[in-house]
C-alpha positions, 0 to 999 in steps of 0.5 A: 288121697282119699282120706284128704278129699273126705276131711276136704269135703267135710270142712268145706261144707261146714265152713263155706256152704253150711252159712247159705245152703245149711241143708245141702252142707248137712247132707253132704258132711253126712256122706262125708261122715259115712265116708270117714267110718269105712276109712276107719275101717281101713285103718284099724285092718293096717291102712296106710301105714304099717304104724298102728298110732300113724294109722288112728291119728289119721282117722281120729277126729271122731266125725261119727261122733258116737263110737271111740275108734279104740273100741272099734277097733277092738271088737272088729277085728274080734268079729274077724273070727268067721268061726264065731260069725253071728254068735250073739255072745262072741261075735260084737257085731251080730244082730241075733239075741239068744233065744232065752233072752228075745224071749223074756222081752217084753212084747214091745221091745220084741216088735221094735227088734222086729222092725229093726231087722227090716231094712227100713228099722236098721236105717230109722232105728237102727242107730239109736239101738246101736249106740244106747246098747254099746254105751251101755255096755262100755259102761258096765264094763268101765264099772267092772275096771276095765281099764283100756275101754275107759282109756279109750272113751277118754281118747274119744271124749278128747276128740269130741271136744275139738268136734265140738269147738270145730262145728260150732266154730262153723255156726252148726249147733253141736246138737244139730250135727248130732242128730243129722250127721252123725246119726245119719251117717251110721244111717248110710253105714247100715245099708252095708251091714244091714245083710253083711251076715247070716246064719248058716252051718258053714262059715263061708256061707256066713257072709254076703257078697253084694256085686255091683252098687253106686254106694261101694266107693261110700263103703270102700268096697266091703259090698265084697265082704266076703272078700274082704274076711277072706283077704282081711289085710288087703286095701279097699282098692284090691278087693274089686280085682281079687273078687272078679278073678274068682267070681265063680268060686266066689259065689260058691264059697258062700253058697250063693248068697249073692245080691247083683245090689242094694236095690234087690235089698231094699225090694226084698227086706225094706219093710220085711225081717231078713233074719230072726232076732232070736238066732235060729241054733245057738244058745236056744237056753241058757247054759248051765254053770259046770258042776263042780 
């Protein structure tokens, strides 16, 4: 139901709304995009069916534009492994660089990484840093013949060419989609992951619980992270209930790192790092190949 409501809202805006009030149709559509990506979300973790195809043909028209589900897929639910949490090197979803790396940077690059680990960086920047070093990535590693990231970007590529028929077909220059909506929307997703982890030696204290927000039905819940790598099977729609059951032990599990919402976020980190970009313990130096 959701799922329909969000491809309802999308195409109602591009088709019926974008031609007289183009603003108001783009900013919806951006919500509706964001929408799209935690339902994504849903989908690679087994929602809602039991059938993985059923479950990627559902959320496969690429609203977000810019990340092949596949690939999404693959590297989340790498990142699902809380033992390797934060690792610049084996957790695809950490914002830390090795140290020995962030510090050869030349001075620019290490500002504008700087920034980025402020909230307001992640919501500007953010995005663009995102998409130019995975695409980047993916390249090397189609180069390296990798087989299943070309298939998936060439699944991807098919669905941005029914994108691109379906926005212009709409009178939204494809261009313009791209830079508003699609960027935008990894925009709103980015409140979400701007602070879902951290450093700390005990795994559970790795992952954050933000308790209350306007914006958790925009990201099905997962301000309950932690919840959610603890009962990474469980649909969006059961984390509300199985965090309030144990709200106490909750916090306690993750050492209390526990925001009431995104508010006290954006108070603390709008315009201040949270984190280092270099992480704080692991690979300070770079390892040495065995000797043989």
């Amino acid at each position: 139901m959701l799922l329909t409501a969000c491809y309802t809202v999308w195409f109602a805006s591009a088709f019926l709304v974008y031609a007289s009030m183009p603003v108001v149709a783009l900013v919806v559509m951006t919500f509706a995009t964001a929408l799209h990506s935690s339902l994504q979300h849903e989908a690679l973790h087994g929602h809602p069916t039991r059938s993985r195809l059923v479950n990627e043909a559902l959320v496969s028209l690429p609203l977000g534009l810019f990340y092949p589900y596949r690939r999404f897929q693959e590297t989340h639910l790498k990142h699902h492994c809380d033992a390797r949490l934060t690792d610049p090197y084996d957790d695809p979803e950490s914002f830390y660089r090795a140290a020995f790396v962030y510090e050869r940077l030349p001075e620019a690059i290490k500002k504008l990484l700087r920034f980025n680990n402020t909230l307001a960086g992640r919501l500007i920047t953010g995005p663009a840093l995102m998409i130019g070093g995975f695409i980047c990535s993916d390249i090397q590693k189609i180069r390296n013949g990798d087989r299943d990231v070309g298939t998936a970007w060439i699944v991807h590529l098919c669905g941005v060419a029914v994108l691109y028929f379906i926005v212009r077909g709409a009178g939204i220059p494809f261009w313009l989609y791209a830079i508003t909506v699609a960027y935008f929307g990894l925009s709103l997703i980015a409140i979400r992951t701007y602070a879902e982890h951290q450093w700390s030696e005990r795994a559970d204290g790795r992952t954050i619980i933000v308790e209350r927000s306007p914006l958790a039905l925009l990201f099905l819940n997962n301000n309950l992270h932690l919840v959610h790598h603890k009962h990474p099977a469980a649909a969006w729609y059961r984390l509300p209930a199985l965090y309030s059951a144990r709200r106490d032990e909750w916090a306690a599990m993750n050492g209390g790192y526990v925001f009431p919402g995104y508010g006290a976020l954006f108070r603390a980190f709008a315009f201040r790092s949270k984190e280092p970009v270099a992480h704080p313990v692991l690979h300070r130096v770079r390892a040495e190949p065995p000797i043989k």
